[in-house]
Each structure stands twice: as structure tokens, then as C-alpha cells.
N, C-alpha and C positions, 0 to 999 in steps of 0.2 A: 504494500500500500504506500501508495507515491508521501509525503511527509505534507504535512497541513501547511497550505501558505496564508501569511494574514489575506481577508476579504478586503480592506479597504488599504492598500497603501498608496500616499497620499499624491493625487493629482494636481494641488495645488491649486485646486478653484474655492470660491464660496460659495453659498446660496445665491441664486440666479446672478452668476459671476462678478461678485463683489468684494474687492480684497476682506481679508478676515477682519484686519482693524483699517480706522477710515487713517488717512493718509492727513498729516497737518497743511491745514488750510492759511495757513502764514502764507504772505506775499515778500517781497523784497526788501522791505523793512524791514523784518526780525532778522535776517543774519545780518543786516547793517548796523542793527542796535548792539548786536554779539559783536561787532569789530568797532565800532567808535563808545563803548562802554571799555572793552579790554582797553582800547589808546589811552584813556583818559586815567583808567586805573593806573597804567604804567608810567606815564605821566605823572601822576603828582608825586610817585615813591622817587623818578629821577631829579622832580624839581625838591624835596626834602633830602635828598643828597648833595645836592649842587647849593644847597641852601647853609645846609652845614659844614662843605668842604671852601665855601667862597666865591663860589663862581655866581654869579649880577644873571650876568648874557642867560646861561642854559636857566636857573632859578627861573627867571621872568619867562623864555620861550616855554618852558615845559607846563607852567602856573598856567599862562593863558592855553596852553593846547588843552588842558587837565578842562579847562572850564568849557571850552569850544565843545570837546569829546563827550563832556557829560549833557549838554546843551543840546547837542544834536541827538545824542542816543536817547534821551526823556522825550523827543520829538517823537522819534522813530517808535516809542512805545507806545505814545498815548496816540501816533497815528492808529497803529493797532488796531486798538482800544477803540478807538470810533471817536470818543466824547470824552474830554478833560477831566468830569468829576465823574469817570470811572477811576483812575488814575486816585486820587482822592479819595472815594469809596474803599479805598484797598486800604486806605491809613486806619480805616476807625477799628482794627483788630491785630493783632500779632499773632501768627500761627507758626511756632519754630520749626514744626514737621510740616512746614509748607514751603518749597523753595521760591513760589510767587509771593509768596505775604513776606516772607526774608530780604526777597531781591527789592519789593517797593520798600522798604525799609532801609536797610542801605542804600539806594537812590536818593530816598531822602536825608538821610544823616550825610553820604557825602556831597552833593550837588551844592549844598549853604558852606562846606570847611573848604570846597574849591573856589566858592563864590570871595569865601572872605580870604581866600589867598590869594586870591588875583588880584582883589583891592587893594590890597597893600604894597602893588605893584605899583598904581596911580598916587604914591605920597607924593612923587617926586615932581607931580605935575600942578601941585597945588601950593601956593603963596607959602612965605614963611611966617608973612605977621597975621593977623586980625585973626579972627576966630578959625579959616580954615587952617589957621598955623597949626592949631592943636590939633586938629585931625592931621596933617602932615605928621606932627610928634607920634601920636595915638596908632595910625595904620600899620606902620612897619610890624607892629607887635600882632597885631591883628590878621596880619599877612602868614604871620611865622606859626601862630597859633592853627587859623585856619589850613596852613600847608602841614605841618606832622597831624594832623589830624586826618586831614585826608590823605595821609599816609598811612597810618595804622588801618584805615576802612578799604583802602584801595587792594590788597590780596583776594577780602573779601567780595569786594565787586567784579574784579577780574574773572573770580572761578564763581563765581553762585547762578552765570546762567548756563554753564556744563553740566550743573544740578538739575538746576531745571532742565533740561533739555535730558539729561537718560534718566529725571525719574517720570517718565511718560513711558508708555506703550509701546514706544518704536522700537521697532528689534535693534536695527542697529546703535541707537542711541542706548537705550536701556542698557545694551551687551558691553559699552564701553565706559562701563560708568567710574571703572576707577582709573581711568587712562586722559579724561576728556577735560579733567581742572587741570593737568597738567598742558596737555593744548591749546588752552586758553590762556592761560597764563604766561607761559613763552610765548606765545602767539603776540599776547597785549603788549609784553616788557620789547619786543622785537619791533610793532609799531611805533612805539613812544621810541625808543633809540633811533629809529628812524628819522625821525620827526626832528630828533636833536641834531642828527647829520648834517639834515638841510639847512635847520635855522642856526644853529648854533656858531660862533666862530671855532676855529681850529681849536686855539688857544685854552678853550674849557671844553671842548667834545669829550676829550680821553673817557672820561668814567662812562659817554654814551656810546664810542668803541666799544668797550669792556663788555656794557651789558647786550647792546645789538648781539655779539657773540654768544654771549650766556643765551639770551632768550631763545636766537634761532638754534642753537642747539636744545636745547629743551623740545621745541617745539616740533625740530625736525624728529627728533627720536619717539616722540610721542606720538605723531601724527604718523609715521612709520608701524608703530604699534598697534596704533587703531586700522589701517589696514592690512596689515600682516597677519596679526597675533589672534583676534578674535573669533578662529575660527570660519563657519560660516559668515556670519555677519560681516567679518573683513570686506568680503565679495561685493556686499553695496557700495563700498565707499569707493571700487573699483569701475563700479559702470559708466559707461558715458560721459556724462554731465559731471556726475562728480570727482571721475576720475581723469577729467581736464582739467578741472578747478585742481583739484589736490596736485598734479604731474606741475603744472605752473606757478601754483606758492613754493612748492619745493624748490623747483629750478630759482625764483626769484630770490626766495628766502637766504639760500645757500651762497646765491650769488652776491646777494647785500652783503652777506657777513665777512664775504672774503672782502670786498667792496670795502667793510669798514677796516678793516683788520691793513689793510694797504693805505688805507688816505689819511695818513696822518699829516701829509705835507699836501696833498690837495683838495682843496674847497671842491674843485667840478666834481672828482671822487668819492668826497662824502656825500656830494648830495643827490649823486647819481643812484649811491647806495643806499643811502636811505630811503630814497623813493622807491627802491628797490623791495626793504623792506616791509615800507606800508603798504605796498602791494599785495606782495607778498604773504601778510597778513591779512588782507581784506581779501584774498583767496580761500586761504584756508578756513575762513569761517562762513563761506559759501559752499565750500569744498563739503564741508561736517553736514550744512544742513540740508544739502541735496542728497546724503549717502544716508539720510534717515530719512528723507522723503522718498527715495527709491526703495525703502527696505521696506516703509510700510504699502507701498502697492504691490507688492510680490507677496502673494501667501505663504511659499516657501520658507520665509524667512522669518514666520510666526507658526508654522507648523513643524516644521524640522526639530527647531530645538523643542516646542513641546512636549512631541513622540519621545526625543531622545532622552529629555527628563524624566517622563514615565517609566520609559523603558527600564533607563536605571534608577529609580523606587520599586518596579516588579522583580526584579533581578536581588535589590538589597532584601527586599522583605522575600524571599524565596533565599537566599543566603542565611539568611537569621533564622 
């Protein structure tokens, strides 16, 4: 007697051919907001070093990108969002096992410590005497305050939407959840050095060299991880769409880094590479969120690992 084969092995459809979970309905926006949320993050920890080591020039360029970056990404949310006091609505509770009631929360604690650090970039532009004297005296402190505070929050900001984003449904997001705060996060600190390349003079870049390198290595080995190592899942980040976005942050990211690591003595070269690297980053977090948009329209990639879960719980409890 021939050996029993299962009756259903899996074709990969759904009920009248509809992926098994729905696919996220994000537009172009939310990976804009994952890439000018990371810049801004890595931004203010370069301007709270530049801050404490001396450097005026990179301090103030990275202040103002920190404030731009968060400026733009609270845009790019509440476009989302539809309506403003949705965005708002989100304040009147805290939920710490929710990585959206986390993420409006840190938006808000640091969007006002960027705010007041950029201010106190404007002392220098107001009178010495009459009353706005004393706000000249008063801002710098305000400036410094507001900048190590949105230091300490900015890690935070960096990685809490790779939270968000694998504690959802999608296979490949979900499957990469302990791989994905690290790609954001060299991702972010590899923008923001970037960013220093271009603006910054020669003179005080070094430490945004340094980290341009730190982050895109982080970033490449991680984002290498996420397509490699996860198995199945690796495979969505491979298809098409995503796997142009992801072949061309690499090659930029890689490129910047050498890019910085070489211009020490030329302006056109730092700022070649650095643009290199904001590219380069603003790939790779389109890269990420096309390789969990293609994972959830393939059933495949929601039914494979279930079976194979099962299978081994049938297998443990028949061992036991």
C-alpha cells in the first residue's frame, strides 16, 4: 500500500483568490517618514557631539537638518492620517505595548528638544542690548539643553518605526524583527553623516567621516541579513521592486562610505558622498517596505512558515 500523502499541500491561493492577509495600504509617504524620521534622529546625536567637541559649523548644520527631518516626517504622518487631530487623538493615552502610541510619543517629546535647539542657533542674530539682549544671553543655554535632549530621545526615534513595522502581520516584516532596528538605525546615522558631508566645512566633518562609516557598515550588514538570513522570507526582499531599491542603496551606501573615508582634502568629494549616502538611505527604507509589501500579496509566504510551525509542534508533542 502506496504510503498516505497529505490531501491538501499548499497551492498558495485564498478564498476566491485573495492573499491570506491584506497587503498594507501605505502610499509613498510612510517609507518617506521611515527615512526623514531616521535623518533627523541621527542628526541631533551628530549635532550633540559637534556640540560638545567644539565644532559652531556641523553643531548648527546638523540642529537645523534634526529640525527640517522631524518637520517633514510629522508631515508625512499626519498626511497618512488624513486629518491633524488624528495625530493628536493619539496623545490623550500611552500604551507601552503599542509601538504606535510609543512612536506619537517620542514625536512628541522630540520634535519641541529639536525645536529648542535650533533656537538657540538664532542668538547670534538678535541685538545685544534692550530686552532681546537677554534672550541672546538666555538661548544658547536653551539651545544646548534642547540639543542633549534630543539626543538621549533620538536612538529611540530612529528604531521604534522597525517596531512598528514587524510587529504587524507581514511575513516579511514580522520575520525580521530582530534584524530591522538595526537597519534603521545605520541607515538614519549614514543619512545624517551624509548630510554633514555636504554642509559641513572640511575642517569639522572628521567625526561625520567616522560615523558615515560606522552607520553604513551597520547598515550594510544588517540589510544583508535581512535578505540572506531569514530564510524564506529573505526571498521578498529579493523580488523586483525591492530588490532594485535594496541592489542600489547598497551600491550607493558602500560607495558614500568609501567616498567619505577618501575626502578628507576634498569638498567636491565629501559632498559627492554624502549625497551618496542620503540616497542611499532613502533606498533602503523603500527597499524594506516594498519587500513586506510583496510578502504580504504572496500567500506563500504566510502559509509556509505556518505548516512548518505546526509541523514542528506535531513532531515535538509526538517526541514527548
Amino acid at each position: 500500500m502506496s504510503p498516505r500523502h497529505r490531501a491538501d499541500e499548499p497551492e498558495f491561493r485564498s478564498y476566491y483568490g485573495r492573499p491570506v492577509i491584506k497587503a498594507p495600504v501605505w502610499k509613498w509617504d510612510i517609507p518617506a517618514y521611515l527615512f526623514t524620521g531616521g535623518l533627523s534622529a541621527g542628526a541631533s546625536m551628530l549635532a550633540a557631539g559637534a556640540d560638545a567637541t567644539g565644532r559652531p559649523a556641523m553643531r548648527r548644520s546638523m540642529r537645523w537638518t534634526a529640525l527640517g527631518g522631524i518637520g517633514v516626517s510629522t508631515f508625512f504622518l499626519i498626511h497618512d492620517l488624513g486629518r491633524p487631530d488624528r495625530f493628536v487623538n493619539m496623545l490623550r493615552v500611552a500604551r507601552p505595548t503599542s509601538p504606535m502610541s510609543m512612536g506619537t510619543w517620542i514625536l512628541a517629546t522630540f520634535g519641541p528638544a529639536v525645536g529648542a535647539a535650533a533656537a538657540g542657533e538664532l542668538a547670534g542674530a538678535l541685538p545685544r542690548r534692550g530686552p532681546l539682549g537677554l534672550v541672546r544671553r538666555v538661548l544658547p543655554g536653551v539651545g544646548r539643553a534642547g540639543g542633549w535632549s534630543a539626543a538621549v530621545v533620538a536612538p529611540h526615534l530612529a528604531t521604534y518605526t522597525a517596531v512598528l513595522l514587524a510587529d504587524t502581520a507581514v511575513p516579511a516584516w514580522h520575520e525580521s524583527h530582530k534584524v530591522l532596528p538595526f537597519v534603521f538605525a545605520g541607515s538614519g546615522l549614514a543619512a545624517a553623516s551624509g548630510t554633514a558631508l555636504v554642509t559641513v566645512p572640511l575642517s569639522e566633518s572628521a567625526p561625520a567621516r567616522r560615523a558615515a562609516v560606522a552607520g553604513a557598515a551597520l547598515d550594510l550588514a544588517a540589510t544583508h541579513a535581512v535578505e540572506h538570513r531569514l530564510g524564506l522570507q529573505s526571498e521578498a526582499y529579493r523580488l523586483p521592486t525591492p530588490g532594485r531599491l535594496l541592489r542600489a542603496a547598497r551600491v550607493l551606501t558602500a560607495a558614500g562610505a568609501a567616498g567619505a573615508v577618501l575626502s578628507r582634502r576634498s569638498r567636491v568629494l565629501s559632498a559627492v558622498s554624502g549625497l551618496a549616502l542620503v540616497a542611499g538611505s532613502a533606498f533602503t527604507r523603500f527597499g524594506i517596505y516594498h519587500g513586506g509589501v510583496e510578502s504580504a500579496k504572496d500567500p506563500r509566504y504566510t502559509v509556509v512558515p505556518q505548516r512548518e510551525r505546526l509541523d514542528a509542534r506535531r513532531a515535538a508533542s509526538m517526541d514527548g
